[in-house]
C-alpha positions as CSV (number, residue, x, y, z in Angstrom):
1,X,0.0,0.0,0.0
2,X,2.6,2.7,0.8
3,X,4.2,2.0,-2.8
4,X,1.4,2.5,-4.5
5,X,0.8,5.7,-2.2
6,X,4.5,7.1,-2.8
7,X,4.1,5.7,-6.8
8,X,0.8,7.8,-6.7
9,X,2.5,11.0,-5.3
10,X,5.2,10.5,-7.4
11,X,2.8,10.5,-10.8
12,X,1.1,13.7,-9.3
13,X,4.0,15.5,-9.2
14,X,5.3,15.2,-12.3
15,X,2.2,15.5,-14.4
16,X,1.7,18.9,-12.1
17,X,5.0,20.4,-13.9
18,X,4.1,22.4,-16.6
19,X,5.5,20.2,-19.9
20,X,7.8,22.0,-22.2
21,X,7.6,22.4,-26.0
22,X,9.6,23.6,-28.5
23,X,9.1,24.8,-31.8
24,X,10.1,26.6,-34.7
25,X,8.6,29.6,-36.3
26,X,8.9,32.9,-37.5
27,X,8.5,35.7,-34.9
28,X,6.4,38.6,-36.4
29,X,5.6,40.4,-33.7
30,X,7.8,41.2,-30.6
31,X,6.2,44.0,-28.1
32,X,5.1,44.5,-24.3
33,X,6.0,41.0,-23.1
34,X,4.5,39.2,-25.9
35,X,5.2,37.8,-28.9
36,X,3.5,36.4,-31.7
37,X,5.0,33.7,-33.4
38,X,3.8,32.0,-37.1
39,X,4.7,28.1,-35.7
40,X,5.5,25.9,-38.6
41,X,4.1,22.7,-39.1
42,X,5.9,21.0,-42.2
43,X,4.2,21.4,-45.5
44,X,0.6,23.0,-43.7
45,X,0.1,26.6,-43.6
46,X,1.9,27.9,-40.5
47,X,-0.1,28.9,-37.5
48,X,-0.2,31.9,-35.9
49,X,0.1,31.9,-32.0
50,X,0.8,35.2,-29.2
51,X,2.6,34.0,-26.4
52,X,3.6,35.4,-23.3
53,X,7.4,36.4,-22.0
54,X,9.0,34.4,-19.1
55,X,10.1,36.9,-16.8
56,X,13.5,35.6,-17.4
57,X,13.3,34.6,-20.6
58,X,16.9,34.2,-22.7
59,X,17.3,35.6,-26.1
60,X,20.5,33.2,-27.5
61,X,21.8,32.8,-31.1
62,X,21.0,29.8,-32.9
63,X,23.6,27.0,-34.1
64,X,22.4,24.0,-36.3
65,X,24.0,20.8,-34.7
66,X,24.4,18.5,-38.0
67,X,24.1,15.5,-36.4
68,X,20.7,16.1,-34.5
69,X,19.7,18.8,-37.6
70,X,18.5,20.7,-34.8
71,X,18.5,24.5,-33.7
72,X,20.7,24.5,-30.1
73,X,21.7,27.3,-28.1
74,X,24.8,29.4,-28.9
75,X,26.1,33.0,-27.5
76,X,23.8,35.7,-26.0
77,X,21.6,37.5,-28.3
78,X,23.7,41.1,-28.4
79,X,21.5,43.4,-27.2
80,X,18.6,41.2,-26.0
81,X,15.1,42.0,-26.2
82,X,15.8,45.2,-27.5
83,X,17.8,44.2,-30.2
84,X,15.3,41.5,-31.4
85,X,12.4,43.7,-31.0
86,X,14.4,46.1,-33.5
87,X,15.1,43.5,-36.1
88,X,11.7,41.9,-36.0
89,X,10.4,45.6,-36.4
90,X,12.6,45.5,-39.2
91,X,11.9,42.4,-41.2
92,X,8.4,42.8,-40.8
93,X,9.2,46.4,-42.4
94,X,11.0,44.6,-45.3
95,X,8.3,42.1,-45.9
96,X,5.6,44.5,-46.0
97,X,7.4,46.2,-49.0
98,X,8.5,42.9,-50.9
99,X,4.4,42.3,-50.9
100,X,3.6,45.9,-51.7
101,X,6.5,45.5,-54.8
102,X,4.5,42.0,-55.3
103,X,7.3,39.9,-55.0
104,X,7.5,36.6,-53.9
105,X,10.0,34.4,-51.2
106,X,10.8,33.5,-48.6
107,X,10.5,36.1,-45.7
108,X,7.7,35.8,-43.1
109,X,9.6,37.3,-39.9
110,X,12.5,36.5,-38.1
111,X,13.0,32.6,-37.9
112,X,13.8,31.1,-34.6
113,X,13.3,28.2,-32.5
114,X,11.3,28.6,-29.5
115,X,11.2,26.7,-26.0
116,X,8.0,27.0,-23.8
117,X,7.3,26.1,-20.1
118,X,3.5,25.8,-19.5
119,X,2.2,29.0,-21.4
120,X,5.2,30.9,-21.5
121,X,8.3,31.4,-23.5
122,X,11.5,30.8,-21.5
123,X,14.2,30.9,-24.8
124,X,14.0,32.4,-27.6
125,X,16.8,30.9,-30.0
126,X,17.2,33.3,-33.1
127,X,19.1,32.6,-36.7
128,X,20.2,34.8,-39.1
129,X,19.7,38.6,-38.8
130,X,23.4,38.8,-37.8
131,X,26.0,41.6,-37.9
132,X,26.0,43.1,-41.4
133,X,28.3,42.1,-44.1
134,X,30.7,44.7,-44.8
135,X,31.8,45.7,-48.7
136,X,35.0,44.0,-49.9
């Protein structure tokens, strides 16, 4: 009986903790603690979610690991939530004129990978967007 008690306990617990997802997407908006997010879903449309900022949440660079394909963590974002909010402000910006211009391609915000806890965002992991090339 006390197994099945402490087995019990031990189940409660750890479907309690909020499960944590991860994703990537394109972030098209980025303001006020939130951010909306166009989630990818392989050859679908993508979907378009808001979510909420951790209050901690960490802004990283993204590395592709070749042997996992998969978006890890690299270096700090340079200049944090700022800096991203500037860039997605930016790209979306750029992509409103490519449509206005009517062309077509690839550009729907800034892509990233994104790691959730429960209904909040705890790392943002963003690719490309990167220090500007400079003239050779």
């Amino acid at each position: 009986m006390r197994k099945f008690v402490a087995a019990s306990l031990v189940l409660l617990i750890a479907v309690s903790v909020a499960p944590a997802d991860e994703f990537v997407g394109f972030v098209t908006k980025f303001e006020g603690g939130k951010m909306t997010v166009k989630k990818s879903k392989g050859t679908e449309p993508p979907e378009e979610v808001t979510l909420k900022l951790a209050d901690n949440v960490k802004i990283v660079r993204g590395k592709v690991n070749n042997a996992t394909m998969k978006l890890e963590a690299g270096e700090a974002f340079e200049g944090g939530k700022d800096a991203l909010a500037k860039q997605v402000k930016e790209t979306a910006e750029r992509v409103k004129k490519w449509i206005e211009e009517g062309k077509k391609g690839f550009g729907l915000g800034v892509f990233a990978s994104i790691v959730t806890e429960g209904d909040k965002v705890t790392e943002i992991r963003v690719t490309g967007g990167g220090k500007k090339k400079q003239d050779k």
